[in-house]
N, C-alpha and C positions, 0 to 999 in steps of 0.2 A: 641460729647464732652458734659461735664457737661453742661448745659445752667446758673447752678449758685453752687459754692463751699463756705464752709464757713473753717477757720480754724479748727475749731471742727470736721468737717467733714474728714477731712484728716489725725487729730490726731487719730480719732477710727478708719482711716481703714487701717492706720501703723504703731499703736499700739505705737506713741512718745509722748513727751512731750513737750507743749506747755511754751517754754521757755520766749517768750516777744510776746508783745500784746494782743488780746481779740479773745477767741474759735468765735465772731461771727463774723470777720472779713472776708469779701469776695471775690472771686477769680472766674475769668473765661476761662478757659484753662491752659495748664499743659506747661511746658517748659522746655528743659534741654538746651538750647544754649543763651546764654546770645546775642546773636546776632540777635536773630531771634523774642526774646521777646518781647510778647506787653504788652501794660496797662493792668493791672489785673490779670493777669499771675501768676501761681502758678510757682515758681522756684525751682526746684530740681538739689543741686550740685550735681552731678554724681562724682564721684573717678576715673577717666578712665587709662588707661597704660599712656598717652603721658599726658594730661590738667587733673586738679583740680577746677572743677565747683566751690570751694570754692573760689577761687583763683580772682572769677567775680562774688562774692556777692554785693559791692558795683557797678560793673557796670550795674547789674540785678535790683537793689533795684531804682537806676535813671533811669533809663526807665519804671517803674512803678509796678514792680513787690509787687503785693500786699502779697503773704506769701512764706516765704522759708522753705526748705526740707535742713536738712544739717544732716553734722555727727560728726562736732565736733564745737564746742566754736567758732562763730564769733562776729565782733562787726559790727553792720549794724545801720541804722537811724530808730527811734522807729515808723518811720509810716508804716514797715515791722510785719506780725507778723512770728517769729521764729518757727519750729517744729523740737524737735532733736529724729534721728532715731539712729539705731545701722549700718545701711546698707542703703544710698539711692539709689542703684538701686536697691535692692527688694524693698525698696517705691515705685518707680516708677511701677513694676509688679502689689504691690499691690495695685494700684492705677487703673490700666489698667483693672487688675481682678475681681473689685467690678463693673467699670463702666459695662464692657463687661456682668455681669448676669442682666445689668436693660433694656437689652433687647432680645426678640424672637427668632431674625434670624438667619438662619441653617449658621455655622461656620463651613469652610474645612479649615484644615490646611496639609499642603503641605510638606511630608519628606523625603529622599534621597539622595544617595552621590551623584548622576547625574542628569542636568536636572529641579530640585526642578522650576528653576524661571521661565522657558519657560513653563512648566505644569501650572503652577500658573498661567501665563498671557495667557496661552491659554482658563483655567479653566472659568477663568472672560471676557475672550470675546464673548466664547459662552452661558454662562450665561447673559450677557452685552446685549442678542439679546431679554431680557424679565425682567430681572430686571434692578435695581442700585447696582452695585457691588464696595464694598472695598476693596482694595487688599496692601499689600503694596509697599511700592514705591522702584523700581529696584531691591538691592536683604539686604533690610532692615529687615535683620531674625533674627537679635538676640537679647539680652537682654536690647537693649534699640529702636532697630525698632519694635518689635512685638507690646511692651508697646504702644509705639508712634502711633502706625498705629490703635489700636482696642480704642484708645484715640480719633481717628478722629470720629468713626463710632457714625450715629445720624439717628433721627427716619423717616429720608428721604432713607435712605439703604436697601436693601432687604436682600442682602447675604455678609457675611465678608469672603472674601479667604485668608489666609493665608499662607505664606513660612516660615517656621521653620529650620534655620540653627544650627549646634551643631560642636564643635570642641573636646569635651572633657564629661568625663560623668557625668548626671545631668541635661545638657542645656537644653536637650530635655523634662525630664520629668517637668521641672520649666517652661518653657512656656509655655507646656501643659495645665498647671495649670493655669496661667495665661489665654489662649485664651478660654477655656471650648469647644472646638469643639465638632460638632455632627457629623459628616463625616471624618475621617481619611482616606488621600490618600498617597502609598509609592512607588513611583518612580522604585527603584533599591538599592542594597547594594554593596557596593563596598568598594574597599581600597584607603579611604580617611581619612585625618585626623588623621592618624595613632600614631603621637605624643601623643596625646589624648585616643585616641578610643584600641589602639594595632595591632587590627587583625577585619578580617570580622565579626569572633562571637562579639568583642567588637562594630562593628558597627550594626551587627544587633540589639544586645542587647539595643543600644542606639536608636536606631529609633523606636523599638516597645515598647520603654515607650512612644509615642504617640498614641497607640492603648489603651494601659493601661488605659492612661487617658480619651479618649474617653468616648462619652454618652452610655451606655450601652444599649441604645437603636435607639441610632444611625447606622453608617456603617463603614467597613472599606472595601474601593476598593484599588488593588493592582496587580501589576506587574507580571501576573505568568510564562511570562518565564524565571522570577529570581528563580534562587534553595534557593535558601536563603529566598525568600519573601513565597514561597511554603509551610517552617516551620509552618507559621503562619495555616494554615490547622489542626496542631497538636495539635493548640493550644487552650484551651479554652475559646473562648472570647464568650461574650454577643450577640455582634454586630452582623449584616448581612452581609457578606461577598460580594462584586462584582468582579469579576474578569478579566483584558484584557489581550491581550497578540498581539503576529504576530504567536509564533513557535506553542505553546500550544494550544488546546481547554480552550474559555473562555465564559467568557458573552458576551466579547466585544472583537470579535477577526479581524481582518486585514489580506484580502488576496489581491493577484493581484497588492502588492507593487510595482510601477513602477518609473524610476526614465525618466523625460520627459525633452529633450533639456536645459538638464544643469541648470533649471531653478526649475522647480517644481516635487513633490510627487505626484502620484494617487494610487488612493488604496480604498477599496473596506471594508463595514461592510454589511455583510446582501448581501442585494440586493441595498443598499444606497453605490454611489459614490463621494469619497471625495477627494479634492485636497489639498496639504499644496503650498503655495508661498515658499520654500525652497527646496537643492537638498539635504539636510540630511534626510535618510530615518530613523536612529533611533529618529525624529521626530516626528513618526507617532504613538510610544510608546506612546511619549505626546498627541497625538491627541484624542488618546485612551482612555487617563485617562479624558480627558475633556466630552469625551461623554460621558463616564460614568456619570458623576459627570450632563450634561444636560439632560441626559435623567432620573436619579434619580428626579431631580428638574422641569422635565415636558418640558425640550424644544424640538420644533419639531424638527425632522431630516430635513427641511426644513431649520429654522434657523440654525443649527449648522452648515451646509454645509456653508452656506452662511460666517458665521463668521470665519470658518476654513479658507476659499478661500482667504480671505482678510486680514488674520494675519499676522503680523508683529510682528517681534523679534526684543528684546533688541539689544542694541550694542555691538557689539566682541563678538556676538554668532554665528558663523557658518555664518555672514556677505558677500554675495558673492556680487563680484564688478569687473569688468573688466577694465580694462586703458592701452590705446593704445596697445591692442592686447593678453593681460595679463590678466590672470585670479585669481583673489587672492581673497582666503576663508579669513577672520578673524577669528578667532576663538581663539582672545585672552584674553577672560574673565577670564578663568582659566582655570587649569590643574590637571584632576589626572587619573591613570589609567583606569578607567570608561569614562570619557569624551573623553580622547586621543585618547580609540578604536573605538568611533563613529564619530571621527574627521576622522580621519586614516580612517573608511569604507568610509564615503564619498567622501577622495581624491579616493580613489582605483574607485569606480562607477563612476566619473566625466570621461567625455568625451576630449582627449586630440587629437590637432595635433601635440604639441612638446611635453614638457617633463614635467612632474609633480615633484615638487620638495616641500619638508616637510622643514620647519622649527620648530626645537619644543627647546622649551626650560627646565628648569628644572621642576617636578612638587615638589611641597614644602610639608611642612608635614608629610611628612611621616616615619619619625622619624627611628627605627633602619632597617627600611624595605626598606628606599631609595634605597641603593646600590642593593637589589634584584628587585625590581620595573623597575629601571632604566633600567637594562639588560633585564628585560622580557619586557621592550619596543623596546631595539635595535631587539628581537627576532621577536617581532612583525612586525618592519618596514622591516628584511629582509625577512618575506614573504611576503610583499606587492606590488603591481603596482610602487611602487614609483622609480624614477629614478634618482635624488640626494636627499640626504639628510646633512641638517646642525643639529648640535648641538649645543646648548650654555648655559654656567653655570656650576657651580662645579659639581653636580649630575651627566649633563647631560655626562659627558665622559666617564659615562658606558653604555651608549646608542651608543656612537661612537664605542667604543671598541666592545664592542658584535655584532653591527652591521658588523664591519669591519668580524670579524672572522669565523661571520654566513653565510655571503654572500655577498665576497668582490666583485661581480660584480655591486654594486653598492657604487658608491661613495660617502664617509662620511666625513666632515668636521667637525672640534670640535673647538672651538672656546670657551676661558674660562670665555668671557666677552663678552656684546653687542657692548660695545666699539671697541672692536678687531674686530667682526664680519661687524660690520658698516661702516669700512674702505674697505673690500670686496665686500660692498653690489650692487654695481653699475654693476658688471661684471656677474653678478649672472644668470638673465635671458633676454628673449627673446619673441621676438611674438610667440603665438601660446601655452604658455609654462601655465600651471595652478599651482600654490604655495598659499599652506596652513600653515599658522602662529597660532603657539600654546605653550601656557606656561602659567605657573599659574600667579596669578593676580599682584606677590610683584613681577616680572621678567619684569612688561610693556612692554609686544612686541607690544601693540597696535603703540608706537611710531617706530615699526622696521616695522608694515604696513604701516603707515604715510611716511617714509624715500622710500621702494618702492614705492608709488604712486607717490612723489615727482621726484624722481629722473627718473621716466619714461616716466613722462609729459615735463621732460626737455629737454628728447632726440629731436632730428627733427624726426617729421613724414617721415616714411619712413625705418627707420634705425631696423633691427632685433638684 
């Protein structure tokens, strides 16, 4: 963060105008939450969907908010000094973007329809084994966490990692600009966000204006058992290309994937063996891209093992937890075709004495492609291990339906509500029985894992 900001300084580098007070008026740290605000605090109202940052200019201004960012005519107490923008959350970008070149360190920024924040967090812990790493906080990817997050970074950091999230086109290439990275890393392309984006070409198109932006004599490492990320071959860039994969010949390639007592990944780079603490093997995609990214930056394969062994994932990612004889994946962060198939592989490899059973809910976004999505996920599920399946949400009952029709040997429940479904839930399963819960983030099946744990600890010991 700035160590000292002046009014003046914030009008040149957001091109406003200093409507009340003095250009020499001082400021230390950047704010957009009038809640969170301290003394000396640069305030910037944000315009968001739900709240109006203008809306808590006088609660901002008594807590000590020494200069504000707005966008339109307030009336505040003259010990504020005012800057009026056309847009303030591009102030906030460009606020992020000036601080972020007044320092050295190699900047990865992180992009993909899948995956993006477990690569990220794995990115920074095997980095974490030699330097101080920034990264942002859980999956703070867009137009006001990237800002926030490279706002933290100070001359105690060695590396900024970044996650870059995009719903629509432009996101991408605007925080590119914003974070200047020297390392571009891409996940996977998939059909997400389709509202936005349309079609895979609209999301490749979107994630490799992160390349675009890149240092052109930086890198860009990338996923090459994607067909899609393959393009990038075609393509002219500057950069030096790294490549991982599992299927493909790469730089960074993964053989002898094993999946171990329901518990852990082993797998093999080289002649170096690596283990992940999870039973998801498309995991190890990520794992991949992390080494890439430590062994660009000099860490031993020594360290990275050590850091991989030990890794821990976010919450309602692929969360595995047993309770009174019950095996239940979380994996309710979110949902969309990409995620769902490496949900779905991992119940199929888990190890069962009863029955595995899929809970999934709708995945969102996906705009006039839902109804065709949906169905090629009921396709999905009936080639699967799985042995019931529930559905729930409007989408979701072309997942019911296509399942039913594909392979009614397994059976399918639809349910148009969680409410409906929750009334059910109790009868559901049994010891011995493993169920993986999944749906995108506005659906919260986190609280339809919370209701199974609940209600299974309630039973007596003993009871199947």
């Amino acid at each position: 963060m700035f160590e000292v900001l002046t009014a003046r300084h914030i009008q040149q580098m957001t091109g406003g105008i200093l409507f009340q007070g003095l250009g020499t008026t001082k400021a230390k740290g950047v704010s957009i939450d009038s809640r969170t605000l301290k003394k000396g605090n640069v305030f910037i109202a944000i315009v968001g969907e739900r709240l109006d940052g203008h809306d808590f200019i006088t609660e901002a201004v008594g807590k000590g908010a020494s200069v504000l960012v707005v966008s339109r005519k307030v009336v505040c107490p003259k010990t504020a000094a005012v800057i009026g923008v056309q847009d303030t959350t591009r102030a906030l970008g460009q606020i992020a973007a000036f601080h972020r070149r007044c320092f050295d360190a190699p900047v990865i920024a992180v992009t993909g329809s899948a995956g993006k924040t477990t690569t990220k967090d794995m990115i920074a812990s095997v980095l974490g084994a030699r330097f101080r790493v920034l990264k942002n906080v859980k999956t703070e990817n867009n137009q006001y966490g990237v800002p926030l997050t490279i706002l933290r970074l100070n001359s105690s950091h060695d590396v900024l990692v970044l996650e870059l999230g995009t719903n629509r086109p432009g996101d991408i290439e605007r925080l590119t600009q914003i974070a200047g990275p020297t390392i571009a890393l891409l996940t996977n392309i998939g059909e997400s966000h389709l509202e936005g984006l349309k079609n895979k070409a609209g999301v490749f198109r979107e994630k490799f204006r992160l390349v675009q932006g890149t240092d052109p004599k930086g890198y860009v490492i990338f996923n090459k058992d994607d067909p899609w990320l393959q393009k990038i071959f075609k393509k002219r860039i500057p950069q030096r290309m790294i490549t991982y994969a599992v299927r493909e010949q790469a730089d960074y390639r993964a053989t002898r994937v094993q999946l171990q007592e329901n518990r852990r990944i082993s797998f093999c780079v080289g002649r170096k063996d690596f283990a992940l603490p999870t039973a998801s093997a498309h995991y190890v995609h990520n794992a991949l891209a992390a080494i890439a990214c430590g062994r660009l930056l000099g860490i031993s394969y020594k360290d990275m093992i050590g850091a991989l062994r030990n890794f821990s994932c976010e919450h309602h990612r692929q969360e595995i937890r047993k309770v009174r004889g019950v095996l239940i994946v979380d994996d309710t962060y979110n949902s969309n075709p990409v995620s769902f198939a490496g949900a779905l592989g991992t119940l199929n490899s888990l190890k069962a004495s009863g029955r595995k059973i899929l809970i999934t809910a709708d995945m969102l976004e996906l705009g006039r492609e839902s109804k065709r999505l949906h169905e090629a996920q009921g396709r999905m599920i009936a080639r699967s291990c799985v042995d019931v399946a529930v559905a729930v949400g409007t989408h979701s009952r072309y997942t019911a339906q296509t399942l039913r029709r594909v392979n009614p040997h397994i059976p399918a429940f639809y349910y148009p509500t969680l409410d409906a479904f929750h009334k059910r839930l109790d009868t559901l399963c049994q010891r011995g029985d493993i169920i993986l819960v999944k749906g995108s983030r506005a659906m919260r099946m986190e609280g339809t894992v919370g209701l199974i744990e609940e209600q299974l600890r309630r039973r007596p010991r003993g009871r199947t």
